[in-house]
N, CA, C and O atoms as a Tinker XYZ file with bonds, in Angstrom:
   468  protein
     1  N      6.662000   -2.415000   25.384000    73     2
     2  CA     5.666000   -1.405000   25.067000    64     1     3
     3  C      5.361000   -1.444000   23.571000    63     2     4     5
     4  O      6.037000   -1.867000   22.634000    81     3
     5  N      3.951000   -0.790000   23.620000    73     3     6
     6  CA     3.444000   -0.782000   21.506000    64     5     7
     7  C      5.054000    0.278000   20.992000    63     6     8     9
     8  O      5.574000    1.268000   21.506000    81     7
     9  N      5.330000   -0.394000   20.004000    73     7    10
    10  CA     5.870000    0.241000   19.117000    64     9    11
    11  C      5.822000    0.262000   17.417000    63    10    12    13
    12  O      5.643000   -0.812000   16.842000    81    11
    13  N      5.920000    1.014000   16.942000    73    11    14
    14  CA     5.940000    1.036000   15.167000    64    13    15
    15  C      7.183000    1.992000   14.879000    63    14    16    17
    16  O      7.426000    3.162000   15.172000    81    15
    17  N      8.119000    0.629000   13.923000    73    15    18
    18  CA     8.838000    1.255000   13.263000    64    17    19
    19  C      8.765000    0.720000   11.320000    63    18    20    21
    20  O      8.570000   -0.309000   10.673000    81    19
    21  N      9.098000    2.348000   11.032000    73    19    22
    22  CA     8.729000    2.193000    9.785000    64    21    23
    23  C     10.494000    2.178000    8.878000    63    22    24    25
    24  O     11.593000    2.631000    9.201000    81    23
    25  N     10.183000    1.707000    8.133000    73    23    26
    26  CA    11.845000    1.347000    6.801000    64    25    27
    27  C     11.423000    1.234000    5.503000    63    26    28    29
    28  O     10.255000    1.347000    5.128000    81    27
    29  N     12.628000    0.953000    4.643000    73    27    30
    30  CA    12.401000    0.955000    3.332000    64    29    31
    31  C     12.513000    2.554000    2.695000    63    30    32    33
    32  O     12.962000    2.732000    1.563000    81    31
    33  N     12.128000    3.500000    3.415000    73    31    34
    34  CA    12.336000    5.040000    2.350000    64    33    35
    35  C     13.420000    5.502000    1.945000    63    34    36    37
    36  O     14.401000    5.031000    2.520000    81    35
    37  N     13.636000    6.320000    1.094000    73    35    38
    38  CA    14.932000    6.824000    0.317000    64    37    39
    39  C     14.607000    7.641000   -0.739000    63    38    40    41
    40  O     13.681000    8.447000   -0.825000    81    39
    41  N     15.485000    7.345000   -1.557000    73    39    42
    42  CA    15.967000    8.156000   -2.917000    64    41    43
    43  C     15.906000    7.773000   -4.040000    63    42    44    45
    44  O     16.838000    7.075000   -4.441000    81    43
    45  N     14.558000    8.156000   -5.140000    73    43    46
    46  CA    14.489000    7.115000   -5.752000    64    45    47
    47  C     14.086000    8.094000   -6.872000    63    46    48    49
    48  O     14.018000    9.283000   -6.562000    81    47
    49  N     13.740000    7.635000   -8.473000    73    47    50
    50  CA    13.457000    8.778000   -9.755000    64    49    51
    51  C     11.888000    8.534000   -9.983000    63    50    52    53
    52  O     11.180000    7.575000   -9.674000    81    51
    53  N     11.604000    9.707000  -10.615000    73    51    54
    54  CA    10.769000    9.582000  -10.968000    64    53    55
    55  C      9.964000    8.140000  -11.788000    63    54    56    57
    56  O     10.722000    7.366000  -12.373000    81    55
    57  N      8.548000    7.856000  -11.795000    73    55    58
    58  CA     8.556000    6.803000  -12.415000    64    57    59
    59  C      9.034000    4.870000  -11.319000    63    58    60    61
    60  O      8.555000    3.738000  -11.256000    81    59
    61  N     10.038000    5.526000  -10.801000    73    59    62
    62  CA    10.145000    4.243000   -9.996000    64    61    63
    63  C      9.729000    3.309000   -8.660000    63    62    64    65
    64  O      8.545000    2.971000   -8.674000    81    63
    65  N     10.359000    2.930000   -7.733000    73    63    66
    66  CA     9.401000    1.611000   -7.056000    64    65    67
    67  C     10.120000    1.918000   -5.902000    63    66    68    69
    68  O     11.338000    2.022000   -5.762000    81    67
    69  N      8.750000    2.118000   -4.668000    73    67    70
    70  CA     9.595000    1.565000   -3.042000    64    69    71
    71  C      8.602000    1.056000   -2.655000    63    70    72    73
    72  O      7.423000    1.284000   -2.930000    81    71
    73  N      9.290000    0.007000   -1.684000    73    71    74
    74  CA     8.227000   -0.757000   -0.729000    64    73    75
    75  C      8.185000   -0.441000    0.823000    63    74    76    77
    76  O      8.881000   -1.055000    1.632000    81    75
    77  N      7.507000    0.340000    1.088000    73    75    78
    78  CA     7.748000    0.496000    3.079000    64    77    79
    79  C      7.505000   -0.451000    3.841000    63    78    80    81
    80  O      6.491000   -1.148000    3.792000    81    79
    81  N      8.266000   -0.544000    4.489000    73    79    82
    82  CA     8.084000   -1.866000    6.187000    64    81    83
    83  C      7.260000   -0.938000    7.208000    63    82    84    85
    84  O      7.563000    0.255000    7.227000    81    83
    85  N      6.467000   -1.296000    7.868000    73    83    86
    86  CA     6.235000   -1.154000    9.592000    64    85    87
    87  C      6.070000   -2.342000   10.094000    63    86    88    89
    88  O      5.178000   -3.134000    9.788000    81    87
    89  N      7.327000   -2.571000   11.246000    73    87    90
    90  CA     7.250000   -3.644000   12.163000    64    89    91
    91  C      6.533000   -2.630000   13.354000    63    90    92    93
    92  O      6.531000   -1.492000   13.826000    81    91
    93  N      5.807000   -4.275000   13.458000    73    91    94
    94  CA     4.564000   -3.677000   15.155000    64    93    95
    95  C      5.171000   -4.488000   16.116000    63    94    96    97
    96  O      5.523000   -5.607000   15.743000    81    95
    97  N      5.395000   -4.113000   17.439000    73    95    98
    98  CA     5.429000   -4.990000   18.225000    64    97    99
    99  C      4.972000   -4.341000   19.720000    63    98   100   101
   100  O      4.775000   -3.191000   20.111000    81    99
   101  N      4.905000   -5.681000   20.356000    73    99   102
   102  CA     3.776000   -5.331000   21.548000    64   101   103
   103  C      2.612000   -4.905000   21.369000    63   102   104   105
   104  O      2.039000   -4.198000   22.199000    81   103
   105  N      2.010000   -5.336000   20.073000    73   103   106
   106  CA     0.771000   -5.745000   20.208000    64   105   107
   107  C      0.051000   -6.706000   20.778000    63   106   108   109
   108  O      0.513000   -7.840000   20.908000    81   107
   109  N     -1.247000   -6.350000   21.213000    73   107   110
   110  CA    -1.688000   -7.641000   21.430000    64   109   111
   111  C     -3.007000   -7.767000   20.419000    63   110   112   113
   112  O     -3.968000   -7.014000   20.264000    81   111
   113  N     -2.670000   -8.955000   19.837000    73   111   114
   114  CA    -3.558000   -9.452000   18.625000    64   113   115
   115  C     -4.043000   -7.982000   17.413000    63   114   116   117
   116  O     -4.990000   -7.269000   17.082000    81   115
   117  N     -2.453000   -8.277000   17.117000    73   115   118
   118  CA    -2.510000   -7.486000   15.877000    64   117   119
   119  C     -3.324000   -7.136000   14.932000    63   118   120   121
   120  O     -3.589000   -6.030000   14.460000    81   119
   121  N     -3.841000   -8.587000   14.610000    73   119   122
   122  CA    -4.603000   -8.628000   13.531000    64   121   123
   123  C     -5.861000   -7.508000   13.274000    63   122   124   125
   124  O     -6.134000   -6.932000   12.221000    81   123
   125  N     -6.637000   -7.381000   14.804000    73   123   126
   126  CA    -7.720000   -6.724000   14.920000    64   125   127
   127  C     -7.318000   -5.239000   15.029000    63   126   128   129
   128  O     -8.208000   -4.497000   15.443000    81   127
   129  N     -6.201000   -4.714000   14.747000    73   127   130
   130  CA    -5.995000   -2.995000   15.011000    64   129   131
   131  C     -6.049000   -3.055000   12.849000    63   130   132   133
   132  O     -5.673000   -3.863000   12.000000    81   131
   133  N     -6.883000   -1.408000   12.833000    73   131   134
   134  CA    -6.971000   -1.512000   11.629000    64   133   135
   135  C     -5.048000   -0.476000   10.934000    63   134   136   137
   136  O     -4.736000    0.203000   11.913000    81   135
   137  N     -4.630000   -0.383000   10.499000    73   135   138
   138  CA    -3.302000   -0.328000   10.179000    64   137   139
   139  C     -3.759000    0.830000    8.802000    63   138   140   141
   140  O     -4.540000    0.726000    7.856000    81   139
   141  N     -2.995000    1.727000    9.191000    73   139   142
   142  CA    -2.742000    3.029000    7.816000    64   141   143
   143  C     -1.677000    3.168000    7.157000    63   142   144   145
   144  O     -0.685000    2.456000    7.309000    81   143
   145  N     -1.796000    4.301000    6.184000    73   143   146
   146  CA    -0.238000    5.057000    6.059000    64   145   147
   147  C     -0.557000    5.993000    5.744000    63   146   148   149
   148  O     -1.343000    6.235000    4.827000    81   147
   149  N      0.022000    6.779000    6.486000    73   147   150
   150  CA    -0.093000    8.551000    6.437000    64   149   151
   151  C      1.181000    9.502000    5.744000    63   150   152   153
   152  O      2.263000    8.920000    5.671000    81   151
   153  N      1.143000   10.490000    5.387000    73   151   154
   154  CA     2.365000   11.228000    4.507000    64   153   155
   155  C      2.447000   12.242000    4.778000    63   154   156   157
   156  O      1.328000   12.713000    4.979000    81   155
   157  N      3.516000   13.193000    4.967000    73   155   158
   158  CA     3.702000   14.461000    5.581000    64   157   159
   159  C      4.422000   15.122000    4.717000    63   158   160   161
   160  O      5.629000   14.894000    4.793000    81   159
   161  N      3.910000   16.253000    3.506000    73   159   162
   162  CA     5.412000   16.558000    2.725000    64   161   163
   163  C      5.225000   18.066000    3.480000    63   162   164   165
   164  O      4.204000   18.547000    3.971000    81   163
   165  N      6.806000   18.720000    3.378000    73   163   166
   166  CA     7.007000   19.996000    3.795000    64   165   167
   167  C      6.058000   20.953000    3.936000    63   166   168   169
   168  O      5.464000   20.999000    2.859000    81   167
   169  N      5.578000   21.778000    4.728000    73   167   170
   170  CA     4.660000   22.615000    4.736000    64   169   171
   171  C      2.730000   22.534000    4.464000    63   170   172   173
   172  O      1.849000   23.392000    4.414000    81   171
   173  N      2.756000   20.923000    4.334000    73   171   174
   174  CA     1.406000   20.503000    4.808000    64   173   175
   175  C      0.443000   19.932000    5.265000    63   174   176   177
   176  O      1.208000   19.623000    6.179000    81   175
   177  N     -0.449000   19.497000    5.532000    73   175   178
   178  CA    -0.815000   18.620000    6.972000    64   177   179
   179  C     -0.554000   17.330000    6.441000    63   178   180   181
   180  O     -0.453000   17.230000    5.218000    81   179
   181  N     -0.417000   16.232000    7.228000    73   179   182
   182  CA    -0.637000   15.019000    7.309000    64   181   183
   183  C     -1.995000   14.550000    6.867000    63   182   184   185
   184  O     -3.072000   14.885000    7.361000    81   183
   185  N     -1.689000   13.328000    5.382000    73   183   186
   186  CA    -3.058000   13.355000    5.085000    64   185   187
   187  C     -2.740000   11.850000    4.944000    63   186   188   189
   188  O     -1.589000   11.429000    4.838000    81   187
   189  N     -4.225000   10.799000    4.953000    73   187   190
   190  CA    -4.151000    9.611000    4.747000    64   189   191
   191  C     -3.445000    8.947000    3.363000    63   190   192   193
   192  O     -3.685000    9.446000    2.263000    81   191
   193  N     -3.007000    8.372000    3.435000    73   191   194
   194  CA    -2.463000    7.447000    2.274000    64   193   195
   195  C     -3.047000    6.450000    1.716000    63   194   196   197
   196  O     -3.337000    6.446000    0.519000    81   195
   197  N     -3.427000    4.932000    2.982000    73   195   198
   198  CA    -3.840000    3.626000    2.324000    64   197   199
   199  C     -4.459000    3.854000    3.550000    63   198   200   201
   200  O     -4.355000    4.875000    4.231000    81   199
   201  N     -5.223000    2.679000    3.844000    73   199   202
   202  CA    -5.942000    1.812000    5.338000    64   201   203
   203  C     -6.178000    0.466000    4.782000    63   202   204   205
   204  O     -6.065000   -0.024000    3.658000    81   203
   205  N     -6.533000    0.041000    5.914000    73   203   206
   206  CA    -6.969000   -1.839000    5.630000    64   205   207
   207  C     -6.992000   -2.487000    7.224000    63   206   208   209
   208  O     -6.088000   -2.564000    8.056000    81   207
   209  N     -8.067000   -2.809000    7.261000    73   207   210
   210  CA    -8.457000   -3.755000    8.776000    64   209   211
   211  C     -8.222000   -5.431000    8.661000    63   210   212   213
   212  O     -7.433000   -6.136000    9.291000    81   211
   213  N     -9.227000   -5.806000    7.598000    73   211   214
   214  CA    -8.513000   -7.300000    7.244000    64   213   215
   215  C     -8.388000   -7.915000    6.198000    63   214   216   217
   216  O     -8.996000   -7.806000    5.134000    81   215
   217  N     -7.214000   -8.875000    6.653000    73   215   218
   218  CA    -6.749000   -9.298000    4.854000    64   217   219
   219  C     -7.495000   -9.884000    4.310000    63   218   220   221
   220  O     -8.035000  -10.871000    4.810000    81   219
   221  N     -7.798000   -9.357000    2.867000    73   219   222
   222  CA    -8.441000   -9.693000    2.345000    64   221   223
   223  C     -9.736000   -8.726000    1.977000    63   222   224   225
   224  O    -10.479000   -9.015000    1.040000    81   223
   225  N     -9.932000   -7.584000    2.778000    73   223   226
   226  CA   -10.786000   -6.923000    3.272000    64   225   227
   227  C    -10.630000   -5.678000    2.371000    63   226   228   229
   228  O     -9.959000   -5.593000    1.343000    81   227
   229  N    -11.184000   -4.984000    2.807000    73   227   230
   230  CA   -11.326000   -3.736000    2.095000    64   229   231
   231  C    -10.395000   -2.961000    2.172000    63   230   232   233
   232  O    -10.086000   -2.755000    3.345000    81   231
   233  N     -9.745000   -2.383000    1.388000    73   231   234
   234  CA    -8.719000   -1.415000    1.143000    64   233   235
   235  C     -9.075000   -0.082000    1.072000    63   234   236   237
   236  O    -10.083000   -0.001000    0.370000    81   235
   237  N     -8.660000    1.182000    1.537000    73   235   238
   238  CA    -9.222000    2.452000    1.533000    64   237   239
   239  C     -7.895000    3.302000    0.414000    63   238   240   241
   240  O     -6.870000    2.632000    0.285000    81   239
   241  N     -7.911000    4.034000    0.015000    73   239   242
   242  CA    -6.752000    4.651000   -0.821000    64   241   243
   243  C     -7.072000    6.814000   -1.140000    63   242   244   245
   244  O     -7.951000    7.625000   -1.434000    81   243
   245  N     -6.056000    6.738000   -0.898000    73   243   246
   246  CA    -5.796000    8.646000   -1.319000    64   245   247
   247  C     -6.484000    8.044000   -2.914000    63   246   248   249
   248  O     -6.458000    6.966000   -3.508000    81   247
   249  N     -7.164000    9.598000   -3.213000    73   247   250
   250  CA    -7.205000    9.578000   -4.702000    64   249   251
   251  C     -6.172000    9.510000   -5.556000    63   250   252   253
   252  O     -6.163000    9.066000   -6.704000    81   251
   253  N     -4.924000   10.181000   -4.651000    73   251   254
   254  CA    -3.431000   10.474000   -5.676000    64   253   255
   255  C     -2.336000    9.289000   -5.652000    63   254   256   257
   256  O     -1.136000    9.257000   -5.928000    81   255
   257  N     -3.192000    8.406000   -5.239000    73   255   258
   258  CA    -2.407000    7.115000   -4.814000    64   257   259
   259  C     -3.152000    5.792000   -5.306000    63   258   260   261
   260  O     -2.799000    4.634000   -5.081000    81   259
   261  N     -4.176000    6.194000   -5.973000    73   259   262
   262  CA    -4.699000    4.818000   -6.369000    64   261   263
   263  C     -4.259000    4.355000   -7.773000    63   262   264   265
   264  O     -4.018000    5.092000   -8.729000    81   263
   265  N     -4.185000    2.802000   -7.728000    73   263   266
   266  CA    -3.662000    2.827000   -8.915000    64   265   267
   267  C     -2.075000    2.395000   -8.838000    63   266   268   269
   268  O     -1.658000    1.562000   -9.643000    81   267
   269  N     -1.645000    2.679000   -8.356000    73   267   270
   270  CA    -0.127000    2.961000   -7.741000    64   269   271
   271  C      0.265000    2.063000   -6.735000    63   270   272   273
   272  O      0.779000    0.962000   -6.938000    81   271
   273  N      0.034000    2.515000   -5.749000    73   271   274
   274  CA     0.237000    2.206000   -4.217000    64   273   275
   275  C     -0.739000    1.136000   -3.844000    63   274   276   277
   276  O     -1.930000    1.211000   -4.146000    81   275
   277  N     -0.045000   -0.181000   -2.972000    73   275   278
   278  CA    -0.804000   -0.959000   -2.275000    64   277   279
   279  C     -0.784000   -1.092000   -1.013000    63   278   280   281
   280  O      0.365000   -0.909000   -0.612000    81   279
   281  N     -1.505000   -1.326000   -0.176000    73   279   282
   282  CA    -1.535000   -1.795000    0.736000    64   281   283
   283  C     -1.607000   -3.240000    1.661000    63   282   284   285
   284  O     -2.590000   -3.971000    1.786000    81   283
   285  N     -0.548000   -3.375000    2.132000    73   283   286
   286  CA    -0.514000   -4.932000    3.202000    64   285   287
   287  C     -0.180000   -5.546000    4.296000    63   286   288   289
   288  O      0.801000   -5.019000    4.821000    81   287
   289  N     -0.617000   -6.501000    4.890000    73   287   290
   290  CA    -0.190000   -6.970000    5.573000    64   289   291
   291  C      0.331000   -8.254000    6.205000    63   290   292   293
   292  O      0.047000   -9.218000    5.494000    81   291
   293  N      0.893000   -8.531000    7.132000    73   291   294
   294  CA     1.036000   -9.870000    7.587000    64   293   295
   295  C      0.707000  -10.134000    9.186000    63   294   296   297
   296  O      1.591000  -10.127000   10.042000    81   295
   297  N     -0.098000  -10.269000    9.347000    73   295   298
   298  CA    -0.343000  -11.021000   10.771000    64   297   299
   299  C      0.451000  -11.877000   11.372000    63   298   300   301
   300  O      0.690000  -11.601000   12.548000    81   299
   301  N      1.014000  -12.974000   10.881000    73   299   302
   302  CA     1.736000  -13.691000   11.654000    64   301   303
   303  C      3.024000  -12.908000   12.490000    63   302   304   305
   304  O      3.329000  -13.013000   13.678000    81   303
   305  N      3.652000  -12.093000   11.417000    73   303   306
   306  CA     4.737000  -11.258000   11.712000    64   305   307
   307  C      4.895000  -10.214000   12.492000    63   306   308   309
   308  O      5.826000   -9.938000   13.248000    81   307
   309  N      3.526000   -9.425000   12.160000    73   307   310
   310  CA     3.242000   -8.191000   12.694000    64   309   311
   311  C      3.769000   -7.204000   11.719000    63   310   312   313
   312  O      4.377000   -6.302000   12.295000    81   311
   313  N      3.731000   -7.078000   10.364000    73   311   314
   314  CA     4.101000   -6.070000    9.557000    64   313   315
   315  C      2.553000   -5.660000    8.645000    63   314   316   317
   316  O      1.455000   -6.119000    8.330000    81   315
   317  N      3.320000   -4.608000    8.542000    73   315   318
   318  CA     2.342000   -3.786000    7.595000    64   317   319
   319  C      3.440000   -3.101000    6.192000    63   318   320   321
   320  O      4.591000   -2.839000    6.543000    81   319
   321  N      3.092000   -2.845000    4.745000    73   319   322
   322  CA     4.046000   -2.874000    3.698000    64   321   323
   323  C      2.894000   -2.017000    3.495000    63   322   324   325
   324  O      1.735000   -2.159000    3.884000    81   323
   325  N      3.645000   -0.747000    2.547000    73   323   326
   326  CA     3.146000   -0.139000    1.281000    64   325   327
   327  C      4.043000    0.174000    0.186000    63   326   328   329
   328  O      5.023000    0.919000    0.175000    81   327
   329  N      3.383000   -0.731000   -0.991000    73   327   330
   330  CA     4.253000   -1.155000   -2.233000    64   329   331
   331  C      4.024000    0.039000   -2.997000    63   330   332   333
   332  O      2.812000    0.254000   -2.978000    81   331
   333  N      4.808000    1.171000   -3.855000    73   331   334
   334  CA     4.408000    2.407000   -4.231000    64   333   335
   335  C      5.261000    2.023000   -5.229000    63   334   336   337
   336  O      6.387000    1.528000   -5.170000    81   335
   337  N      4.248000    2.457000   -6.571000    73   335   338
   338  CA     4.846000    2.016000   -7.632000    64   337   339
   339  C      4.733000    3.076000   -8.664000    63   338   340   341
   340  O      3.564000    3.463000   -8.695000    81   339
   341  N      5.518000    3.732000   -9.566000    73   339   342
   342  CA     5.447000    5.015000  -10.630000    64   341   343
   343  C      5.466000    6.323000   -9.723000    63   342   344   345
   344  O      4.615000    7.212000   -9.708000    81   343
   345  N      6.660000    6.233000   -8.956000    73   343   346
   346  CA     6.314000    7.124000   -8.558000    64   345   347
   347  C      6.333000    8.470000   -8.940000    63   346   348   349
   348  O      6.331000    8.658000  -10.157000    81   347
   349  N      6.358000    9.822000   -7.943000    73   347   350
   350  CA     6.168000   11.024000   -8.535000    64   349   351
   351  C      6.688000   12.101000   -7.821000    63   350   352   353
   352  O      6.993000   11.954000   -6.637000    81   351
   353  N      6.808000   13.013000   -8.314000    73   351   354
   354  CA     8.055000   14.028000   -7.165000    64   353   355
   355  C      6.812000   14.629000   -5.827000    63   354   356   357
   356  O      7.038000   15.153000   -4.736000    81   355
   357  N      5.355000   14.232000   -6.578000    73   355   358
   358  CA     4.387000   14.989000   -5.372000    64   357   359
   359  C      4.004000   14.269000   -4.243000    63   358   360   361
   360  O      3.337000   14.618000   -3.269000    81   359
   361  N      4.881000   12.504000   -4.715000    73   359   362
   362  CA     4.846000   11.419000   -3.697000    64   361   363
   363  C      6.189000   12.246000   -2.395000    63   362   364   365
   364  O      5.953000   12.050000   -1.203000    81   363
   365  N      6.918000   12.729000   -2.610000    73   363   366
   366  CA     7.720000   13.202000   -1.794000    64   365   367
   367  C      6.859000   13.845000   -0.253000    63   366   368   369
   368  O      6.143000   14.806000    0.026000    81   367
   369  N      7.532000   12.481000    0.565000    73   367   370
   370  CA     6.948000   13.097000    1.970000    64   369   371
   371  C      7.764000   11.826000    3.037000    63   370   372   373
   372  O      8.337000   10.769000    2.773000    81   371
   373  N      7.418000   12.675000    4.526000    73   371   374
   374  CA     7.707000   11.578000    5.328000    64   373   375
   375  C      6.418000   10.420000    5.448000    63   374   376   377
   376  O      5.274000   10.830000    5.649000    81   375
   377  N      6.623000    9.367000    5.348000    73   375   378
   378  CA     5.437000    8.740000    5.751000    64   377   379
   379  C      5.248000    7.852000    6.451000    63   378   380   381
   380  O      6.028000    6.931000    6.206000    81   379
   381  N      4.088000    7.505000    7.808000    73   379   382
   382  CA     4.241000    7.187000    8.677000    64   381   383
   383  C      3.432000    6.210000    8.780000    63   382   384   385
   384  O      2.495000    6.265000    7.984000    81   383
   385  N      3.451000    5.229000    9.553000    73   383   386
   386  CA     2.355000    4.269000   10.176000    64   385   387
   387  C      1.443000    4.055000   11.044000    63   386   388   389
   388  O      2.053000    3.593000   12.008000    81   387
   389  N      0.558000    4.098000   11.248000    73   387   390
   390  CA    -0.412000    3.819000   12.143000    64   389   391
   391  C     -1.278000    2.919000   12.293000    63   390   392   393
   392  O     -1.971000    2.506000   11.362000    81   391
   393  N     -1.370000    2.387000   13.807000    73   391   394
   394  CA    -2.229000    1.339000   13.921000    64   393   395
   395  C     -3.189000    2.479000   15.046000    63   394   396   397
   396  O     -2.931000    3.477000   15.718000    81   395
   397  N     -4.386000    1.633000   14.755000    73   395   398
   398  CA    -5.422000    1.822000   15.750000    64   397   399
   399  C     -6.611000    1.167000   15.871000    63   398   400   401
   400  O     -7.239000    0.880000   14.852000    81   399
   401  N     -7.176000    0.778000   17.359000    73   399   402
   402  CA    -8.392000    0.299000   17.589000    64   401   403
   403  C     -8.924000    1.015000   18.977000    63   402   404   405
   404  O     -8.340000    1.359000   20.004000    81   403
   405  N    -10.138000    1.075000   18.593000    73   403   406
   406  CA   -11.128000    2.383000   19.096000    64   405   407
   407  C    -10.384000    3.073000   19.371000    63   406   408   409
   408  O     -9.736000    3.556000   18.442000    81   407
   409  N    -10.067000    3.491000   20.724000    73   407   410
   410  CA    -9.906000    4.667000   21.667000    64   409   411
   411  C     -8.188000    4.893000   21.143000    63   410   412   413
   412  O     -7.693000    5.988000   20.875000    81   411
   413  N     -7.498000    3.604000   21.088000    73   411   414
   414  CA    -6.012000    3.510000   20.545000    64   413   415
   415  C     -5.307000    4.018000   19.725000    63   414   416   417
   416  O     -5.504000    3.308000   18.739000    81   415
   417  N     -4.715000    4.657000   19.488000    73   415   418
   418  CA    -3.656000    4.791000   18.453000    64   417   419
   419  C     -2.292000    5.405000   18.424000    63   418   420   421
   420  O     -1.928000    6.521000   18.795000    81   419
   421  N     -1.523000    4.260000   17.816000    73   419   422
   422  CA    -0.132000    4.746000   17.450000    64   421   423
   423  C      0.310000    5.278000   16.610000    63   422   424   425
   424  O     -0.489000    5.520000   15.705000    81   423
   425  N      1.651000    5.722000   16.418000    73   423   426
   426  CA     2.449000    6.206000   15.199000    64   425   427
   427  C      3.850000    5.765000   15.733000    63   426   428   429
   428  O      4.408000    5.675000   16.826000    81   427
   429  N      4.225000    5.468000   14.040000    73   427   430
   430  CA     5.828000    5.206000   14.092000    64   429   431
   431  C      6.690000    6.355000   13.654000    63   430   432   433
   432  O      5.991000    7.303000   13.295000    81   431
   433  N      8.062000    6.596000   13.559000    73   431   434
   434  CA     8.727000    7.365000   13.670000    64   433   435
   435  C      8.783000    7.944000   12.261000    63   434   436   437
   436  O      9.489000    8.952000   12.228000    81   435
   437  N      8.346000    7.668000   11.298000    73   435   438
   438  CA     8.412000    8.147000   10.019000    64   437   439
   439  C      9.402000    7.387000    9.328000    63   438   440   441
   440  O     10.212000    6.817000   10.058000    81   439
   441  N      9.563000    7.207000    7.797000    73   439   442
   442  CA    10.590000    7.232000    7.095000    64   441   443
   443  C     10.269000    8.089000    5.698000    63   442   444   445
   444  O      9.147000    8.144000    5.195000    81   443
   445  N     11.249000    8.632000    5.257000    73   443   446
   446  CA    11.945000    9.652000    4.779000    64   445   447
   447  C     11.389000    8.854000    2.813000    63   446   448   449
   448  O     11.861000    7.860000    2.261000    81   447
   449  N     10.475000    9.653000    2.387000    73   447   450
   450  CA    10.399000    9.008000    0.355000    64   449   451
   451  C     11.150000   10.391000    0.091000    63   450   452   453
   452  O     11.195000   11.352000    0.859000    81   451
   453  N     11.680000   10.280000   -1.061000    73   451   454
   454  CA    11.977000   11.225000   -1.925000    64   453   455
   455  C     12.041000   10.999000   -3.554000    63   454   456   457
   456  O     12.812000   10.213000   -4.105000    81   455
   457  N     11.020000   11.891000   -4.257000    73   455   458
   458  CA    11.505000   11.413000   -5.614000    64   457   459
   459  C     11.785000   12.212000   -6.671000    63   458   460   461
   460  O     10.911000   12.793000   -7.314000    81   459
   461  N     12.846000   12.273000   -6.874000    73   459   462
   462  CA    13.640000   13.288000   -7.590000    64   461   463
   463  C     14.413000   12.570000   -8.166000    63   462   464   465
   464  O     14.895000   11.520000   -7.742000    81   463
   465  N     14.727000   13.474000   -9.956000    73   463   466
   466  CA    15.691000   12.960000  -10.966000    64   465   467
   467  C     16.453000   13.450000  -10.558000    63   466   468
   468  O     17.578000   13.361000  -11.050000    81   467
């Protein structure tokens, strides 16, 4: 069955660097689902992060994330990465993955940023 799991989150200071994993699997032809990252901090909605359909392609970005944060992927593998760089204590959230095409869409289980001195 489709699944997304997301890795890489933790505990990290202000100012510093994480890279998130989402492995996809049971896709079929990955390439064509366009792939997000979404963020959830305590007490407020889930708001977009990055997007990107194809490599090479256009990149979409939060305002509070540009600059910072990239977005990527790999097709052969089936991963999707977001490289978050300087970070900030307002980066603190769960953040999740999503793939989707038209009618479709998934989510992975979250992983856990935190950034605190």
């Amino acid at each position: 069955q489709v699944q997304l799991v997301e890795s890489g989150g933790g505990l990290v200071q202000p100012g510093g660097s994480l890279r998130l994993s989402c492995a996809a699997s049971g896709f079929t032809s990955f390439g064509r689902w366009t792939m997000r990252w979404y963020r959830q901090a305590p007490g407020k909605e889930r708001e977009l992060v990055a997007g990107m359909l194809l490599i090479g392609g256009r990149r979409d970005y939060a305002d509070s994330v540009k600059d910072r944060f990239t977005i990527s992927r790999d097709n052969v593998n089936n991963m999707l990465f977001l490289q978050m760089n300087n970070l900030k204590p307002e980066d603190t959230a769960v953040y999740y993955c999503n793939a989707i095409y038209g009618s479709l869409r998934y989510w992975g289980q979250g992983t856990q940023v935190t950034v605190s001195s």
